[in-house]
C-alpha positions in Angstrom: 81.4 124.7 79.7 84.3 123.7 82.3 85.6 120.3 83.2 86.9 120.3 87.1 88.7 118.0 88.8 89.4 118.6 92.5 91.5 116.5 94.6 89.8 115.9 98.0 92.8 113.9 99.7 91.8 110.5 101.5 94.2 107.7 103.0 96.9 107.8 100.3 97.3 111.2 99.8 100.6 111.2 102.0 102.2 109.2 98.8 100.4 111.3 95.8 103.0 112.8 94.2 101.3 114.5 90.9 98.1 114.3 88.9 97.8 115.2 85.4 94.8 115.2 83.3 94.6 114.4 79.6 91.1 116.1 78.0 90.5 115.2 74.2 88.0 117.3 72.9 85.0 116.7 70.7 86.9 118.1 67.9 89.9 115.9 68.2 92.0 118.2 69.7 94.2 117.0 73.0 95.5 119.1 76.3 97.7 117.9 79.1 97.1 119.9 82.6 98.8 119.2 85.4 97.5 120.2 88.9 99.5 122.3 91.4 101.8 122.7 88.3 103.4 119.7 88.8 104.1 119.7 92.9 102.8 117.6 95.7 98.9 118.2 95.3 97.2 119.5 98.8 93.4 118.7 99.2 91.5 121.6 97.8 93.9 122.2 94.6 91.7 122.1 91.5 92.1 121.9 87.6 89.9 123.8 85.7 89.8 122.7 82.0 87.5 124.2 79.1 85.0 122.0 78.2 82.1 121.6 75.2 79.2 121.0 74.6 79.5 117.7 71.9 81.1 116.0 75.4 85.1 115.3 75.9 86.8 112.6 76.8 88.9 113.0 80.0 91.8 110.6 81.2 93.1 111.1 84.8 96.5 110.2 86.0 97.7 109.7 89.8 101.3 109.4 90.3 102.4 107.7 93.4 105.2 105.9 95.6 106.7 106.5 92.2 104.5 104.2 90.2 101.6 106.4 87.6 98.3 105.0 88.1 95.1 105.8 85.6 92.2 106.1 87.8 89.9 107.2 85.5 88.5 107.2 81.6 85.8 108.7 80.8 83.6 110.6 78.6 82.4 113.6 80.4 79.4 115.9 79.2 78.1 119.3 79.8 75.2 119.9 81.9 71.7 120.5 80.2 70.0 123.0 82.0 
């Protein structure tokens, strides 16, 4: 399974200056991903994050006008098809 997290842009995108995404996995284990590798993000980029099954806990990060902003903290599961 895949965790994505795409940045559609809106009113403040003119001051987003990074988003990072923290994933903690059902096993314990934690990665750091940064979109656009760290620049300016443009409405389309995209992180693309392995996922599992047992259901991962994802943290996302907005940095902007220079202050970092969690907008979201969530546990995030697979789809069941």
């Amino acid at each position: 399974s895949e965790i994505h997290l795409l940045f559609q842009g809106g009113p403040g995108e003119k001051v987003t200056q990074k988003i990072t995404m923290w994933v903690y996995a059902a096993d314990g284990t934690y990665t750091e991903y940064v979109m656009s590798s760290g620049s300016k993000p443009i409405p389309g980029d995209e992180i693309v994050a392995p996922g599992t099954r047992e259901g991962d806990r994802c943290v996302v990060f907005v940095k902007s006008a220079g202050t970092t902003y969690r907008v979201m903290d969530e546990q995030v599961f697979a789809a069941r098809i």
